[in-house]
N, C-alpha and C positions, 0 to 999 in steps of 0.2 A: 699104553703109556703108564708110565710109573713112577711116583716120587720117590727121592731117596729117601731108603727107609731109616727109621727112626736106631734101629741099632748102629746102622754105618756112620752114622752122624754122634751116636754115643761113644763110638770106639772110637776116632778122629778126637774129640773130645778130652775125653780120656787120656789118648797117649798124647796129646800137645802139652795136657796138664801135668802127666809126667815126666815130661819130659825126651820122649820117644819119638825125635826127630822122622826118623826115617820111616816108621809105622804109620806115624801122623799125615804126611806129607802123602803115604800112598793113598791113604784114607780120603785123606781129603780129595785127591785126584779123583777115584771113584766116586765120592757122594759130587762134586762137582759135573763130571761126567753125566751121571743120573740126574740131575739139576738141570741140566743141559737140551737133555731128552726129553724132560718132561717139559721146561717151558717152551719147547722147539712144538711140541703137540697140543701145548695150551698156553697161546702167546698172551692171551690176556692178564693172567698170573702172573706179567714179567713186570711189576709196579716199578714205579721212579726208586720208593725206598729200598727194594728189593735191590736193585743196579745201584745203589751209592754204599749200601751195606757190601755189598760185594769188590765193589772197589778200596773202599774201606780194609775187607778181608784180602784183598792182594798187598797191599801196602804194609798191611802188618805183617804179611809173609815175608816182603823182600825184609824187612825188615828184622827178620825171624823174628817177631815176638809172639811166641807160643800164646802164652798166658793170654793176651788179646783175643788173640786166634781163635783160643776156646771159647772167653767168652761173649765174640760176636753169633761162633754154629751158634752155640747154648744158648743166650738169652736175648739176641738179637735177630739172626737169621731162621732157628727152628719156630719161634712163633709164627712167624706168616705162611709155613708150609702148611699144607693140608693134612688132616689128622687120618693117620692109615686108618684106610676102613677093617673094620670087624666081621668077624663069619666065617 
């Protein structure tokens, strides 16, 4: 089991903040995917915050609001992931 990692979450990021719909949107497919995987193997990590931010994060998709987008990964959702380990 494996969190998504910290770069795929910076390129998602990134391109929603550029503007780079179709980049973003795969980006985001994959770290979600990986999000998927990992709370599926460690269901206790799945907190209440965790699922209203996330819901939050669909709503501002259908909505395409990039800008939001970005900064729910960024300053909302990447805090409470686990920090990749070192070594």
């Amino acid at each position: 089991m494996s969190w998504p990692s910290p770069t795929l979450l910076t390129g998602c990021v990134r391109a929603y903040r550029l503007g780079f719909r179709a980049q973003a949107d795969d980006a985001l497919v994959r770290f979600l995917g990986a999000l998927h995987e990992a709370l599926e193997a460690q269901p206790d990590a799945a907190t209440p915050a965790l699922a209203r931010l996330l819901e939050e994060l669909h709503a501002a998709h259908d909505r395409q609001d990039g800008l939001h987008l970005a900064d729910l990964l960024a300053y909302r959702i990447a805090p409470l992931l686990p920090a990749p380990a070192t070594g």
